[in-house]
C-alpha positions in Angstrom: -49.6 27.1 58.6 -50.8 23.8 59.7 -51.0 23.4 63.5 -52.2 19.5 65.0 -56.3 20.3 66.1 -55.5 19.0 69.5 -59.2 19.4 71.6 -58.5 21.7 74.8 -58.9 19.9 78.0 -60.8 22.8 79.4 -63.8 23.3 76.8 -65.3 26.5 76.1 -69.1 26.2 76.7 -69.5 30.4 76.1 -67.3 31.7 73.2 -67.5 35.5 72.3 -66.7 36.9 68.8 -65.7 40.0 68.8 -67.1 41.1 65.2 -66.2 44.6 64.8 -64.2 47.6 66.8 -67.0 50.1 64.9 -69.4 51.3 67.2 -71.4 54.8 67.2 -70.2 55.8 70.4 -67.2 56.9 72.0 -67.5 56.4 75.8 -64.7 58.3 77.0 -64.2 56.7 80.4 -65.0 53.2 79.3 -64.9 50.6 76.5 -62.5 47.7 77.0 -62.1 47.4 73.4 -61.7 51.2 72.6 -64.2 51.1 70.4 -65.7 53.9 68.1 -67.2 55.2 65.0 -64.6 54.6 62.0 -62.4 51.7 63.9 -63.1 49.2 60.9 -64.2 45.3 61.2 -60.3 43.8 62.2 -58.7 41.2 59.3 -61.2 38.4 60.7 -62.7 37.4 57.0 -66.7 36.4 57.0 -65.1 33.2 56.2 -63.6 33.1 58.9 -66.0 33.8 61.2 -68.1 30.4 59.7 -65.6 28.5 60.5 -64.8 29.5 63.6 -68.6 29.4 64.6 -68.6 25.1 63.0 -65.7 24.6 64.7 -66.8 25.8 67.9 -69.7 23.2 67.6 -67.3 20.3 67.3 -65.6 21.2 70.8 -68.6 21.3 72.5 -69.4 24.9 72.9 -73.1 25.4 73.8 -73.5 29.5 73.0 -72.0 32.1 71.1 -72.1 35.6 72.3 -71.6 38.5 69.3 -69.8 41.3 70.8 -68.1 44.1 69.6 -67.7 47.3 69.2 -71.6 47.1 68.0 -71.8 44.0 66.0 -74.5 44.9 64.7 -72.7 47.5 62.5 -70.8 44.1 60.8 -71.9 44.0 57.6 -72.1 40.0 57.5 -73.8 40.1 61.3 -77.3 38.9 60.3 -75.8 36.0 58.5 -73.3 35.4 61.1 -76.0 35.1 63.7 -78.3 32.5 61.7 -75.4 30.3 60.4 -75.0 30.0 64.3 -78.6 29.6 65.5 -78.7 27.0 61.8 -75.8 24.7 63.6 -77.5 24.7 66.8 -75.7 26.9 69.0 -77.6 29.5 71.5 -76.6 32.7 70.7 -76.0 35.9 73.0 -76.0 39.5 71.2 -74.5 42.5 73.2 -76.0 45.7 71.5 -76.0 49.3 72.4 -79.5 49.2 71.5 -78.7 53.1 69.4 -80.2 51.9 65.9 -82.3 48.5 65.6 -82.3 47.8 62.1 -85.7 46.7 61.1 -83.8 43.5 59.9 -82.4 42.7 63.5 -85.9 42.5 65.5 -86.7 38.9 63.9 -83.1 37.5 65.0 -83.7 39.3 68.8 -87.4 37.5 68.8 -85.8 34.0 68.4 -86.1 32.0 71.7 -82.3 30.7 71.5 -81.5 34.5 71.4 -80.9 36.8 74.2 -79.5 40.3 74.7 -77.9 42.3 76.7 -77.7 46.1 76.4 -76.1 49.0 78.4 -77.4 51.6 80.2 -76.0 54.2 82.7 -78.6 56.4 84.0 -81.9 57.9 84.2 -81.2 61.1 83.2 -80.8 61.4 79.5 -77.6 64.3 79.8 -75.4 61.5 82.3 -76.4 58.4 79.7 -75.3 60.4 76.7 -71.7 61.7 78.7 -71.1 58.1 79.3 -71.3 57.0 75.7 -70.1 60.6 74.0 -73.2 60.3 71.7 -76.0 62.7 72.3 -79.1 61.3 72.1 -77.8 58.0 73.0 -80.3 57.5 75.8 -83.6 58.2 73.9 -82.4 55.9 71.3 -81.4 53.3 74.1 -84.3 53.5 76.0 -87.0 53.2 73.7 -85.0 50.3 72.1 -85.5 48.4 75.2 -88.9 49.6 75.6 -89.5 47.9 72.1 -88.0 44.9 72.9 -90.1 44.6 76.1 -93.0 45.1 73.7 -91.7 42.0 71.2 -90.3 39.8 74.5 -87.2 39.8 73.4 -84.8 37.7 76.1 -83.8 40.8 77.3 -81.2 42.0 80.4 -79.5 45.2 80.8 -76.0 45.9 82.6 -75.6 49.5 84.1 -71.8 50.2 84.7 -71.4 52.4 87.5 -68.6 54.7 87.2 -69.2 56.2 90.2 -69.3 60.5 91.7 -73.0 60.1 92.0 -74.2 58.6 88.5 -77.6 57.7 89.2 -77.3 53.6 89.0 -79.7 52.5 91.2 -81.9 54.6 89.5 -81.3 53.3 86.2 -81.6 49.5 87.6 -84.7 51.0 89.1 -86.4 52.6 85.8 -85.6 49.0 84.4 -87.2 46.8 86.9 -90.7 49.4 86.7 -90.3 48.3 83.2 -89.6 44.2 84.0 -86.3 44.5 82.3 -83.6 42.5 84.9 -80.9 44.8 85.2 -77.6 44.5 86.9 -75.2 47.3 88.0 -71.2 46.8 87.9 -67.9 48.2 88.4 -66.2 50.2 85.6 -63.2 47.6 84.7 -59.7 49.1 84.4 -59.1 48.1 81.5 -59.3 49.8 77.6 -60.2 53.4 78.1 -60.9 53.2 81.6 -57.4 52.4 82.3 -56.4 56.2 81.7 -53.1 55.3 79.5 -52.0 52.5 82.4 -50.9 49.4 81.5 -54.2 46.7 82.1 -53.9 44.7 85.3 -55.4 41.5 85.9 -56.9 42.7 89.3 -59.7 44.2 87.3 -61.0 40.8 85.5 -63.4 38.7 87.7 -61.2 35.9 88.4 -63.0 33.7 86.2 -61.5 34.4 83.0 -60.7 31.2 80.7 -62.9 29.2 83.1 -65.5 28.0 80.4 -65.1 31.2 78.1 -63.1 32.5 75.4 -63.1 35.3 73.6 -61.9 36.1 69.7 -60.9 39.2 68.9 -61.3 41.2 65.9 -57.5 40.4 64.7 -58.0 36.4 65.2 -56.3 36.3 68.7 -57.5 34.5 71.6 -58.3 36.0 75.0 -59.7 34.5 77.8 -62.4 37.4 77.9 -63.4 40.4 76.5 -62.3 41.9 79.2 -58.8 40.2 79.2 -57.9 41.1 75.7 -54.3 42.5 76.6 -54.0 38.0 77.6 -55.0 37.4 74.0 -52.9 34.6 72.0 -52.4 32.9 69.3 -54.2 34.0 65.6 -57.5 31.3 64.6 -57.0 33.0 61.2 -53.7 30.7 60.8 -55.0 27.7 63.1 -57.7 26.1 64.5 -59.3 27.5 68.0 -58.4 23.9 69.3 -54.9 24.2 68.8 -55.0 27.8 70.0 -56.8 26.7 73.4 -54.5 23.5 73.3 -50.7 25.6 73.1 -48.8 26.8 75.8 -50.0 30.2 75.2 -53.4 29.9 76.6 -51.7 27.9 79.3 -49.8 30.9 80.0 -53.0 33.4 79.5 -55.0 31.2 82.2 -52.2 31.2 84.6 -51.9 34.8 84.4 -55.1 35.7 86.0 -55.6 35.1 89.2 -57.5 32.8 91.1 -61.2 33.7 92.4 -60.6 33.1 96.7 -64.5 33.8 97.1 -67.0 30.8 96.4 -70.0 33.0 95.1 -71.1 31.7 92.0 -69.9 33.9 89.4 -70.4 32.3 86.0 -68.6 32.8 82.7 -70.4 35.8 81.5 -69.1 39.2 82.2 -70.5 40.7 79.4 -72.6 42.3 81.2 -72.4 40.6 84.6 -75.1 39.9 86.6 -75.9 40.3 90.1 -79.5 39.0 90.8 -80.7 36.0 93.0 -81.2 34.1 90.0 -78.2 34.8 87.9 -74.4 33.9 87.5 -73.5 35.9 90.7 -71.8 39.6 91.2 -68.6 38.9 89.1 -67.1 42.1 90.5 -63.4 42.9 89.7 -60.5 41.3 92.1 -58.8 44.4 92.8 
């Protein structure tokens, strides 16, 4: 199908790529994209990943943010991640941080990379109940500890669910360990959402504002969060015409204007909540 590559009149600056819906955990009361062990790579082709990555150079997009799932667990994620840095994007990683292939450090250590990890408590037994994976939170931990150790760009989102979980804790433990770390709201939306039908009073209010998100089957949503917006397929088309059709206009329109004027940038994945960062992007509802 050919569609007219008509440029957006909003441009993306952040685009995510959702690689994979594999990850090694479960987390029962969370996950936007329901993620877990077994849940396969989507019908986005390698190839198509490339060219969504060129193309998202020629609109203007200044980073690229590999999501998932764990995206590590793609099998083309190493090359995915230099073709990226190799055509002058910045690139964003968001890992679980549960097994760092030996491969992977080299790609965290480059300066245009950052990452951002989870983590949800400083007691190991709460961490691994949140992610469904004993052992999770050794594995986690000392992950982060090694990337302190290689100064990787490094920040860490705790998701607060809540009934006591030990959060401030956890965002304590990081700052002893100069790790900036940021606490949030569990979103209703994937798993969280119990079986209800996704609202858009649990996004930010920011969605589509300077950030898309691509999906594992080649739609568009207007942010990780917002997949149940997505539109369009970039498999068939170009991400131009996707962000260009009455679709996306539709997408935008459906999520509802921020009132407050704290500075909440286009990254919600994780969020973050310090002095110096893109401002508390708590949910709407």
């Amino acid at each position: 199908m050919t569609v007219l590559d008509n440029r957006p009149t909003t441009p993306v600056a952040i685009l995510s790529l959702e690689l994979t819906v594999n990850c090694q955990f479960t987390c029962p009361g969370q996950c936007y994209a329901e993620a877990g062990p077994a849940k396969g790579h989507g019908s986005m082709t390698t190839e198509d990943w490339h060219r969504l990555i060129d193309e998202a150079v020629s609109l203007g997009t200044s980073t690229v943010q590999f999501i998932g799932g764990e995206p590590t667990l793609h099998p083309a994620f190493t090359e995915l991640v230099e073709h990226a840095l190799r055509v002058g994007l910045n690139v964003r990683i968001h890992s679980n941080f549960y097994r760092v292939r030996a491969e992977h450090w080299p790609l965290f250590e480059d300066p245009r990379v950052s990452v951002a990890t989870s983590y949800y408590s400083d007691v190991a037994a709460e961490h691994d109940a949140v992610t469904g994976r004993p052992g999770s939170h050794a594995a986690t931990r000392a992950a982060i500890v090694e990337a302190r150790e290689r100064k990787v760009r490094l920040r860490v989102a705790i998701v607060d669910h809540g009934n006591g979980q030990r959060a401030e804790q956890a965002r304590a433990e990081m700052t002893a360990l100069g790790i900036p770390a940021s606490i949030d709201q569990v979103r209703a939306v994937g798993r969280a959402a119990g079986g209800l039908l996704p609202s858009t009073s649990s996004l930010c209010g920011r969605c589509a504002h300077g950030k898309a998100a691509v999906l594992p089957d080649g739609r568009v949503a207007p942010c990780e969060m917002a997949r149940f917006l997505g539109t369009g397929d970039v498999r068939g088309a170009s991400l131009a015409s996707v962000l260009a059709s009455p679709g996306w206009a539709q997408a935008r329109a459906s999520v509802p204007a921020r009132a407050s004027a704290d500075p909440c940038g286009p990254d919600c994945g994780p969020s973050d909540d310090s002095s110096g960062g893109g401002g508390s992007c708590q949910p709407m509802g």
